[in-house]
C-alpha positions in Angstrom: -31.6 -35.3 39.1 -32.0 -38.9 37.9 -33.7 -39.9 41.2 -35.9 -36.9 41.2 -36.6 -37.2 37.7 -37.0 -41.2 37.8 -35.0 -41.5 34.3 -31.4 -42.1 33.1 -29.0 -38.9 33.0 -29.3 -37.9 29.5 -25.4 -37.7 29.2 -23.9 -40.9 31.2 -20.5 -41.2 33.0 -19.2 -43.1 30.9 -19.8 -40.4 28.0 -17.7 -38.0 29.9 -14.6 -37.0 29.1 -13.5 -33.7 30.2 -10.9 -33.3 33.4 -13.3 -33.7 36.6 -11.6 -30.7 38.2 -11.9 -27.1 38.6 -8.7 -24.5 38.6 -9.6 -21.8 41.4 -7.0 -18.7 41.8 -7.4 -16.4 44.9 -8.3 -16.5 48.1 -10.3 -19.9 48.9 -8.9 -21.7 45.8 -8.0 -24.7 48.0 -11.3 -25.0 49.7 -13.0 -24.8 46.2 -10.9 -27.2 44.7 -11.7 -29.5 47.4 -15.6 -28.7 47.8 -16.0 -29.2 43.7 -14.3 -32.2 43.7 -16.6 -33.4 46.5 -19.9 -32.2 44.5 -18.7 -34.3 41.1 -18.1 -37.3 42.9 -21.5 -37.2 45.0 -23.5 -36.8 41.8 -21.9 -39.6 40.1 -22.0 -41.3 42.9 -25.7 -40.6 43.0 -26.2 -41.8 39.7 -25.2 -45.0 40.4 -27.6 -45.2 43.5 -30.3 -45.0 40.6 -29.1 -47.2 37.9 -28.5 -50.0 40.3 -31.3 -49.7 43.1 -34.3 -47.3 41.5 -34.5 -48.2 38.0 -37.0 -50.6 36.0 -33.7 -53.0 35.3 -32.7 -52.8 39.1 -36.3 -52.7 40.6 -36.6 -56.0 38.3 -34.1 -57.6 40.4 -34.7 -59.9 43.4 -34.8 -58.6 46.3 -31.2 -60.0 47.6 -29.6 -59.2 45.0 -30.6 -55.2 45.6 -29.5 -56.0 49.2 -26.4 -56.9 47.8 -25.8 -53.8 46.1 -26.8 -51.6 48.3 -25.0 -53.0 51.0 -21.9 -52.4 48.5 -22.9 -48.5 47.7 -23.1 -47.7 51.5 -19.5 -48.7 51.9 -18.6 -46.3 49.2 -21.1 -43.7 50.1 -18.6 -44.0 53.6 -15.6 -43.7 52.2 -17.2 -41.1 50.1 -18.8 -39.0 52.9 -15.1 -39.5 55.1 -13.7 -37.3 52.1 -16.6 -34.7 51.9 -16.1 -34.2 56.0 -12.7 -32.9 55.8 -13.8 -30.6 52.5 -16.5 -29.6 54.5 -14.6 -28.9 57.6 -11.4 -27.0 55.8 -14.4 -24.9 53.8 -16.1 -23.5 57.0 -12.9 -23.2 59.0 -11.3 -20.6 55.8 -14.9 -19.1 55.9 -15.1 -18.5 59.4 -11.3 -17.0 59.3 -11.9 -14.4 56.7 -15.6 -13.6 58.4 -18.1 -14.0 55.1 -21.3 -14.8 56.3 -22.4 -17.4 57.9 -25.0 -18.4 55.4 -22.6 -19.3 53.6 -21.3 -22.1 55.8 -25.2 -23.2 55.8 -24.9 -24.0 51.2 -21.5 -26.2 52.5 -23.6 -28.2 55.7 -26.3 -28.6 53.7 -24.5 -31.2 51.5 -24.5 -33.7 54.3 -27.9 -33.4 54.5 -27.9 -34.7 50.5 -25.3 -37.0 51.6 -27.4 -38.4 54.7 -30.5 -38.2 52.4 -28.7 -40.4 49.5 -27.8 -42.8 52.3 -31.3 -42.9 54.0 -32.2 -44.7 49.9 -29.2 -47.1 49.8 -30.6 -48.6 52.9 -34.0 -48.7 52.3 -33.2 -51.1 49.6 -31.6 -53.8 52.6 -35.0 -55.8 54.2 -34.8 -55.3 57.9 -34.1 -58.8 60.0 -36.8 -61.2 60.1 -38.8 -60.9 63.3 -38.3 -57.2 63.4 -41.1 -54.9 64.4 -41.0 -52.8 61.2 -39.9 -53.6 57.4 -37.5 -50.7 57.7 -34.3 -51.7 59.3 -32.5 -50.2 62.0 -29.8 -48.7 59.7 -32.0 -46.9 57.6 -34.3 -45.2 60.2 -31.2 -44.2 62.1 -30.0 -42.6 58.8 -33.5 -40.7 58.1 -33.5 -39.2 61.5 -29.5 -38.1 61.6 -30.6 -36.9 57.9 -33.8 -35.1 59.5 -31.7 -33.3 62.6 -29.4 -32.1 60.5 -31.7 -30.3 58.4 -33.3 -29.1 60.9 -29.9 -27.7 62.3 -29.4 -25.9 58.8 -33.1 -24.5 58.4 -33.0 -23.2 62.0 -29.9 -21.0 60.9 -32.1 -19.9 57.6 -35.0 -18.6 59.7 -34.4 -14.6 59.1 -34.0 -14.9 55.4 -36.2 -15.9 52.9 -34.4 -16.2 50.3 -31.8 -18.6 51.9 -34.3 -20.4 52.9 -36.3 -21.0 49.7 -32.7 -21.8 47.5 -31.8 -24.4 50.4 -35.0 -26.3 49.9 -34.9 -26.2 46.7 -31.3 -27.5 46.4 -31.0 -29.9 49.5 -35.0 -31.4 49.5 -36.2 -30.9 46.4 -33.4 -31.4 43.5 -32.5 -34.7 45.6 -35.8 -35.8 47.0 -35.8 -35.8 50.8 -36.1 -39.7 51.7 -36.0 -39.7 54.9 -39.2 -38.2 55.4 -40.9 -40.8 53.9 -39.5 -43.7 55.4 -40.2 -41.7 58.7 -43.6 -42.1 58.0 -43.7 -45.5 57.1 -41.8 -46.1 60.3 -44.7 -44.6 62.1 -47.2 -46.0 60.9 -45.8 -49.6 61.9 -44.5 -48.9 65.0 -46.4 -45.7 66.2 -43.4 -44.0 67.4 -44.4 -40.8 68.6 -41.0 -39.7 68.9 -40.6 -39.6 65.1 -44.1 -38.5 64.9 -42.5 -35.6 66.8 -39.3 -35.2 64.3 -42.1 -35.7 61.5 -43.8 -32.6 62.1 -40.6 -30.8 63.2 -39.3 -31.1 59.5 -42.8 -30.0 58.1 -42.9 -27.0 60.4 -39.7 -26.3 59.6 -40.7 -25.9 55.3 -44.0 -24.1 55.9 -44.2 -20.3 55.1 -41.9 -20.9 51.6 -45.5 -21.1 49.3 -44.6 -18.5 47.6 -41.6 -18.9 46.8 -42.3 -21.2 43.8 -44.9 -23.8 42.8 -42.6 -26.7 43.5 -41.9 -25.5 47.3 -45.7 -25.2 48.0 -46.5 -28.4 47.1 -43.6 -29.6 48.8 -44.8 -27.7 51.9 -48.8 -29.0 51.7 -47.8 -32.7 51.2 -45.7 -32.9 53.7 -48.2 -30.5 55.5 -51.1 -33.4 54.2 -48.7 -36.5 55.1 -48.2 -35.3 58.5 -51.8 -34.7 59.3 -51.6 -38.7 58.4 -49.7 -40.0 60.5 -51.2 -38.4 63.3 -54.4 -39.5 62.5 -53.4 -42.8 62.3 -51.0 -42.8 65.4 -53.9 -40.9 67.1 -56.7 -43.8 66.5 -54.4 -46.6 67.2 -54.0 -45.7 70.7 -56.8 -44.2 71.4 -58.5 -47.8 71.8 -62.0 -46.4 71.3 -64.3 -47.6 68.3 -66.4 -44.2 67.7 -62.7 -42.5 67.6 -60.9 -45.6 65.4 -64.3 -45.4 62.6 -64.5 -41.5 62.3 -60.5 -41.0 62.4 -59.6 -44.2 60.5 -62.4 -43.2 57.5 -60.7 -39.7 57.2 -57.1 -41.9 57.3 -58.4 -43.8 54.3 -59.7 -40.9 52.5 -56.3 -39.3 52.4 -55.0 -42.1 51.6 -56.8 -42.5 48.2 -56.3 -38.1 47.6 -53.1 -38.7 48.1 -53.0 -41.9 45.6 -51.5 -44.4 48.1 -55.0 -46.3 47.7 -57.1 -47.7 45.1 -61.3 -45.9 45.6 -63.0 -49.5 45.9 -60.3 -49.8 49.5 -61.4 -46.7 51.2 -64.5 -48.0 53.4 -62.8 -51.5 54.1 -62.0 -51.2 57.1 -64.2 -48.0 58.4 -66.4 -49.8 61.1 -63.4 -52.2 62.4 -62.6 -51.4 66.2 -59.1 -50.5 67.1 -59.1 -54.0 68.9 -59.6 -56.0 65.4 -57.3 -53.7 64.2 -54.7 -56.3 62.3 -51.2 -54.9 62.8 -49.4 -53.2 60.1 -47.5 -55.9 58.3 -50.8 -58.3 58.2 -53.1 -55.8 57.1 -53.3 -55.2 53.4 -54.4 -52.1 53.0 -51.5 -50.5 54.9 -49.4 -53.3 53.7 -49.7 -51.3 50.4 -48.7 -48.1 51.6 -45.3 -48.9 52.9 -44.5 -51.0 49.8 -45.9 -47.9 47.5 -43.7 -45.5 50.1 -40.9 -47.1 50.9 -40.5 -50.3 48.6 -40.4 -48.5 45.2 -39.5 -44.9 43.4 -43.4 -44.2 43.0 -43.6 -41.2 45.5 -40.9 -39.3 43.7 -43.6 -38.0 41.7 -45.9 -36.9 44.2 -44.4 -33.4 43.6 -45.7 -33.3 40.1 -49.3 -34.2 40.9 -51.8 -31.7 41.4 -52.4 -31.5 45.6 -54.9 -28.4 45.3 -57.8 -30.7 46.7 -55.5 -32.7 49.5 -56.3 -31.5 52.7 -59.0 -29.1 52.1 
């Protein structure tokens, strides 16, 4: 909630001093036991991942020194996510045994997806290696598309019932924003990858239909909806290597740019009559420059849910 919320828990950790267990009695007592346990740790752990990589004190920091704690959370969130395996695994193994159904075993998956997600931020916080053909290291874009699969594996189960399906979004990709989504996009836009154009869309197909659910999921739906149309825009004028294509494609890019508050109004017609060929490429050109670092570089688009998307898209 901190990371969605961009603020401090109101009650910290530290405050805390009640037993961080449950008592289960009954059949699944074990599995509960284990599964609770696994939940308290993750969302302390999860606080953490704010107060030392998204706040004002952290985002103050310099940028190797947010390296360095990052690279020090993902070796917990390891050790943490080894534990939360075997919970996971002993949870849908009793389930399975005792028949209950099977959406159940998709609420227990879906915590990897949080995890995967949670992981997917620690390492957008590491600067990929000098020379590399995208600001987003290797680590972290492997992360956002293991994160993305396995959503997709858990939606795909959800199909056949709404309801499922609505209380899964809410509690795997809304409550902890999904990350990797964005820094899939980011990754697009400097490399083009049409692969993870591909995976892009995939996860937005896979949330559409839920606009009724609730206002939050809507939104959620059109601006992913909106920030998919983006990329594929943009992927489409890059390669299309044609000027009349590159000035009418690239002037709608910019303009959902700005809708979507990624660009200031006096940038939207900079680049409109530019030819694919004087195109600069993404970490040279300025204006795009601005949208990974906006993206992928700071908490900003945590709040794109709570801005009002009526006009994006139209």
């Amino acid at each position: 909630m901190s990371i969605r919320l961009g603020r401090a828990s109101v009650i910290q950790d530290l405050e805390i001093d009640i037993p961080r267990s449950f008592n289960f009695h009954g059949t699944l007592s074990v599995e509960s036991r284990a599964l609770t346990a696994t939940w308290l740790r993750g969302a302390s752990f999860q606080s953490r991942v704010y107060e030392q990589l998204l706040c004002p004190a952290a985002l103050a920091l310099s940028t190797t020194e947010i390296a360095e704690r990052a690279r020090l959370l993902a070796q917990e969130w390891h050790q943490i996510e080894t534990e939360a395996k075997e919970s996971r695994e002993l949870a849908i193994a009793t389930l399975e045994k005792i028949k209950t159904s099977p959406l159940v075993d998709i609420y227990v998956k879906g915590d990897q997806v949080q995890m995967l997600s949670t992981l997917t931020l620690i390492y957008q916080a590491i600067p990929a290696p000098q020379g590399s053909r995208s600001r987003i290291g290797g680590e972290c874009i492997e992360t956002a598309r293991r994160a993305t699969y396995a959503h997709l594996e858990c939606i795909a189960a959800l199909k056949n019932d709404p309801f499922a399906r609505t209380s899964y979004i809410h509690r795997n990709l809304v409550l902890t924003p999904f990350a990797p989504f964005f820094i899939l996009f980011c990754y697009i836009i400097e490399t083009l990858s049409t692969e993870d154009l591909e995976l892009l869309q995939e996860f937005t197909t896979s949330i559409q239909g839920c606009d009724n659910a609730s206002e939050v999921t809507a939104k959620l739906a059109k601006l992913c909806r909106v920030i998919s149309d983006v990329a594929a825009l943009y992927v489409e004028a890059k390669s299309n290597q044609q000027e009349d294509a590159m000035e009418d494609i690239g002037g709608e890019f910019d303009t959902y740019l700005s809708q979507l508050g990624f660009l200031p109004v006096a940038d939207q017609s900079a680049d409109a009559n530019a030819g694919v060929e004087n195109v600069p490429l993404f970490a040279e050109d300025p204006q795009l420059s601005q949208v990974t670092d906006w993206m992928s570089g700071s908490r900003n688009w945590f709040g794109l849910l709570d801005h009002d998307v009526s006009q994006i898209g139209e």
